[in-house]
C-alpha positions as CSV (number, residue, x, y, z in Angstrom):
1,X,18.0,12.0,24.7
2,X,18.5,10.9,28.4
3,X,18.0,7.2,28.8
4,X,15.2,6.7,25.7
5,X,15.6,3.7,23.5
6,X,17.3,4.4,20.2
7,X,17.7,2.7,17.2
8,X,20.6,2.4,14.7
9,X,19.7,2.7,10.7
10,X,21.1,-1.2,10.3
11,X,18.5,-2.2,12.5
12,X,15.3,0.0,11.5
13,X,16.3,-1.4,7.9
14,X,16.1,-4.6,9.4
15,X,13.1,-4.9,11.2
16,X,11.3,-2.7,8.3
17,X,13.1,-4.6,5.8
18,X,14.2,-2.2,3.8
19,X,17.8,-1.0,3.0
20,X,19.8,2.1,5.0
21,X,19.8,4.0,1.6
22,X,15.8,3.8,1.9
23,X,15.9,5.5,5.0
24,X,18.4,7.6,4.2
25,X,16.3,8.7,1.0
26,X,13.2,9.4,3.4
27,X,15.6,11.5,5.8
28,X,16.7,13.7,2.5
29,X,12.7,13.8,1.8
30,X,12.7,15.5,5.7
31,X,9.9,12.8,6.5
32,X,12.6,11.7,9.3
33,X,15.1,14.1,11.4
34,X,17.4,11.6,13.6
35,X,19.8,12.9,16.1
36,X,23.9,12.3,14.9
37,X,26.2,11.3,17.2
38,X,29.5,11.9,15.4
39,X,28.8,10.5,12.0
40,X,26.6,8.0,13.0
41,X,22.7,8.1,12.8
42,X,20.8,7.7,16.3
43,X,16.9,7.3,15.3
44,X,14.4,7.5,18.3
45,X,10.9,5.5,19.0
46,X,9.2,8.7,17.4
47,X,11.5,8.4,14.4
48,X,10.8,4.5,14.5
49,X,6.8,5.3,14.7
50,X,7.5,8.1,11.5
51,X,9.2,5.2,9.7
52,X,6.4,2.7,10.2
53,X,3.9,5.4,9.3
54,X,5.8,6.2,6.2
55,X,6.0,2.9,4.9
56,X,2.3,2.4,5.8
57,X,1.4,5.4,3.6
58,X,3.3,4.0,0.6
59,X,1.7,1.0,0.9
60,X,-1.6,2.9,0.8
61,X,-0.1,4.9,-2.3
62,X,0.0,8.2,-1.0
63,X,2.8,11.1,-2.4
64,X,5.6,11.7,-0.3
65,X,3.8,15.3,0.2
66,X,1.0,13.5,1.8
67,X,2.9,11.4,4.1
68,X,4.5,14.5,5.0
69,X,1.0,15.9,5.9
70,X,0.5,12.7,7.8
71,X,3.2,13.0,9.2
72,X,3.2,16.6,10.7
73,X,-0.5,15.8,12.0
74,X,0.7,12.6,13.9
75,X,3.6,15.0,15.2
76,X,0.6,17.9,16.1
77,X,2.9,20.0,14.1
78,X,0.2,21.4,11.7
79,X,-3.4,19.9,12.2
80,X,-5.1,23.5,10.6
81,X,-8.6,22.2,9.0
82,X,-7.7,23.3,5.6
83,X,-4.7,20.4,5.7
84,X,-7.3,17.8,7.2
85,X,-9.7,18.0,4.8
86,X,-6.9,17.7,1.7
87,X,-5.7,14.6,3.3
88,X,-9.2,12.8,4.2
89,X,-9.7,14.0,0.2
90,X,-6.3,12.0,-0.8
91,X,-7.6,9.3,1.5
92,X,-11.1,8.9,-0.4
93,X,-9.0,9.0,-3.8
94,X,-7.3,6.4,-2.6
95,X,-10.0,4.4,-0.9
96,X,-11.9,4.7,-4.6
97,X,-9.0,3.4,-6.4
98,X,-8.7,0.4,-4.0
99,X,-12.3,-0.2,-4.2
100,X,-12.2,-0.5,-8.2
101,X,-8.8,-2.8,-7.5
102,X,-11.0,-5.2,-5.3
103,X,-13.5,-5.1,-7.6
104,X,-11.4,-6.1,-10.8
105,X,-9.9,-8.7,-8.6
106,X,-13.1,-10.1,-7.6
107,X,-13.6,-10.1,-11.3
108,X,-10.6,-11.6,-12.5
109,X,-10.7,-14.3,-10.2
110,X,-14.6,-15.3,-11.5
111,X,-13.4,-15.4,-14.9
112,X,-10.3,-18.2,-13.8
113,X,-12.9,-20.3,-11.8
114,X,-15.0,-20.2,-15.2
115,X,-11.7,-20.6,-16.9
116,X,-10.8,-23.5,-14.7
117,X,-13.9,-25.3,-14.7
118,X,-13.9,-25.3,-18.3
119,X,-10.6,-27.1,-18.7
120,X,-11.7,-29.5,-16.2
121,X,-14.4,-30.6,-18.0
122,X,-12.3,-30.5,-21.1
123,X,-9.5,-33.0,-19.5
124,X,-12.7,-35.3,-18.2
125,X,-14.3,-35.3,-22.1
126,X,-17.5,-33.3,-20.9
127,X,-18.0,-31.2,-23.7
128,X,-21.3,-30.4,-22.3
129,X,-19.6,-28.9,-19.0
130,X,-16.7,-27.2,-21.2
131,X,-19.2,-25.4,-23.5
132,X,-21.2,-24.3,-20.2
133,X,-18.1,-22.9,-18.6
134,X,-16.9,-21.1,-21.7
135,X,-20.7,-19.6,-22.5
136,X,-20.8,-18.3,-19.0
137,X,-17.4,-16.8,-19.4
138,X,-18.5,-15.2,-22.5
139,X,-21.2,-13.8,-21.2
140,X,-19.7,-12.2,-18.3
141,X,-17.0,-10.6,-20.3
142,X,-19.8,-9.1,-22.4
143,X,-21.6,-8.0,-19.5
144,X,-18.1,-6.5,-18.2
145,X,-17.5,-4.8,-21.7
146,X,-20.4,-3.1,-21.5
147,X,-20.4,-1.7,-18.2
């Protein structure tokens, strides 16, 4: 390893905040290889960058076989076009799902401004505003029910 900066599993599970078993879960899952000196886990900047690109990919939601994938194409281990064009297909998956998620957000959060406003209007006796608030809330949910 020569004179390269190394890491010890107490501090990647610090600075990723996560716990030692968590990277010792992702070294059983062969998504990290560190060196050993003696007993003792030595983790290099590549394994540093793996760990950051694993957690990345769980945040994304992808399988621990597609973080693998990932993973082997950041390394140039395996970059055959076959494996690239699985992964950009797990990638639009995902990108879809995320895209309805934003979208129900969106929605959600319309339907508590309505929600809000109607309450508001409530607590300041303007029945006028309350029935408003709670008509256009009615109608969007019907509109959402029926697409």
């Amino acid at each position: 390893m020569g004179n390269e900066q190394t890491f010890t599993i107490t501090e990647l599970a610090r600075e990723f905040d996560i716990t030692p078993r968590a990277i010792r879960f992702y070294e059983d899952q062969g998504l990290l290889t560190p060196a050993r000196v003696g007993r003792a886990r030595v983790y290099t900047k590549a394994d540093r960058t793996r760990l950051k690109l694993t957690l990345r990919g769980k945040r994304l939601g992808l399988s621990l076989a597609e973080i693998r994938e990932l993973l082997d194409m950041y390394g140039g281990v395996r970059n055959s076009a076959p494996q690239l064009q699985r992964f950009l297909t797990a990638l639009a998956v995902r990108r879809a799902a995320m895209e309805q998620q934003r979208r129900d957000i969106e929605a959600v959060l319309q339907e508590i401004d309505m929600l809000e406003r109607q309450c508001e209007a409530l607590l300041g006796d303007n029945a006028e505003g309350a029935a408003a608030a709670r008509a256009e809330l009615v109608r969007r949910i019907d509109r959402a029910s029926v697409g």
